[in-house]
C-alpha atoms as one frame of an Amber mdcrd trajectory, in Angstrom:
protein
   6.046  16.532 -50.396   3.600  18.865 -51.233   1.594  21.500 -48.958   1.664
  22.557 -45.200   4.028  20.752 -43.239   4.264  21.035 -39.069   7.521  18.700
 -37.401   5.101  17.681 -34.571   2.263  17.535 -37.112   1.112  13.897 -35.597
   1.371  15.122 -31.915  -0.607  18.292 -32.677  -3.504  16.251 -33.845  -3.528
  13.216 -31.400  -3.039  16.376 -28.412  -6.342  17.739 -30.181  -8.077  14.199
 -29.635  -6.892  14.130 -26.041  -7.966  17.933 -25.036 -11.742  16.904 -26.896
 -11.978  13.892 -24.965 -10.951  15.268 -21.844 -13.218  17.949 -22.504 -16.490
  15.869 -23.617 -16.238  13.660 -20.538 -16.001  16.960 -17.851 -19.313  18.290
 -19.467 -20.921  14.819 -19.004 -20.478  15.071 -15.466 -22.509  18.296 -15.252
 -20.607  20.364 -12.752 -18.069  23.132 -12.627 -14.748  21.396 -12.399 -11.524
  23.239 -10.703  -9.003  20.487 -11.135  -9.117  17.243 -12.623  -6.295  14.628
 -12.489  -6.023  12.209 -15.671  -3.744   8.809 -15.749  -2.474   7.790 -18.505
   0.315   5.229 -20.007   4.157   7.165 -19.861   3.596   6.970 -23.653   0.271
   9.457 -23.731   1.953  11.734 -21.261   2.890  14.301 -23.755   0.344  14.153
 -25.841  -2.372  14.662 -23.144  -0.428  17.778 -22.432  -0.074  18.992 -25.421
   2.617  20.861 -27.994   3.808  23.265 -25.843   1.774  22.652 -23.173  -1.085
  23.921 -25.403  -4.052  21.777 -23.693  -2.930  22.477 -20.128  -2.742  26.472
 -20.489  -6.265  26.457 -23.502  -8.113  23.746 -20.637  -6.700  26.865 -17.755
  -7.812  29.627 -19.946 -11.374  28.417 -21.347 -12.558  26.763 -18.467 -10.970
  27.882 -15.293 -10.000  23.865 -14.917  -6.190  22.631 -13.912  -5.260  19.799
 -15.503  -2.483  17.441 -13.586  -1.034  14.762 -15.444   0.078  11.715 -14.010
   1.493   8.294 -15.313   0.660   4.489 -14.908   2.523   1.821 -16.776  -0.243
  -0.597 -15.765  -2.728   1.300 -17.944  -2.812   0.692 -21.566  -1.658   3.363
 -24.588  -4.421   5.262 -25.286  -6.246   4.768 -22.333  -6.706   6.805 -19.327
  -8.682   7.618 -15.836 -10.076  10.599 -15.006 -10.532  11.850 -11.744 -12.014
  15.387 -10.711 -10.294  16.563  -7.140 -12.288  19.713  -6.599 -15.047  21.624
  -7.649 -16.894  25.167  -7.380 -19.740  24.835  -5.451 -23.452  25.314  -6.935
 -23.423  29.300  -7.606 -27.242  28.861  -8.032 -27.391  28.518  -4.191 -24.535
  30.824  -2.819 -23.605  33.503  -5.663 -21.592  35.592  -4.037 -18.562  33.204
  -3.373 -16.287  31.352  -5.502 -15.060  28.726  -3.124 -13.800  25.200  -3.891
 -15.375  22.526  -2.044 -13.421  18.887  -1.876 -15.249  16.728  -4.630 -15.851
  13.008  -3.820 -13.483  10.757  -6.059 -14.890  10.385  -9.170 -12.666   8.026
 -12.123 -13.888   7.910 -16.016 -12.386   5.485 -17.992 -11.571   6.188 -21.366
């Protein structure tokens, strides 16, 4: 075989897909997430975390956002439910704090 090769090649892109999707569906929601929780089947698990942990600490680092990983057996490989536990609150109407405010349940299937 010819050109690059990575031992967790295949885990480094489907870790890539699960970081963009997690991503794409916090933005649609249009607020400034703190922590959000995401389900998935025991076979996603590592790949929603990432090589080395890569999406937990790059979704900590970019966005300020912990991600907790949790499994379900019930849920199908490759899909997953999102849930955001807490929020910042709107710094367009108090700008001098930071707080966290307890967000409403919300789940996004994906």
């Amino acid at each position: 075989m010819l050109g690059p090769f990575h031992p967790a090649f295949r885990q480094l892109v489907e870790s890539g897909i699960w970081k963009d999707t997690i991503i794409e569906k916090i933005k649609k929601l249009n607020v400034k997430v703190k922590e959000v929780v995401v389900t998935v089947n025991p076979v996603d698990k590592n790949n929603v975390i990432g090589h080395k942990k890569e999406n937990i600490l790059e979704l900590k680092n970019l966005y300020d956002v912990d991600l907790v990983v949790k499994t379900d057996e019930s849920l199908k490989p490759g899909k997953s439910k999102i849930e955001v536990t807490k929020v910042y609150e709107d710094f367009r109407t108090n700008r001098n704090t930071n707080k966290l405010k307890n967000f409403k349940y919300i789940a996004i299937k994906m």
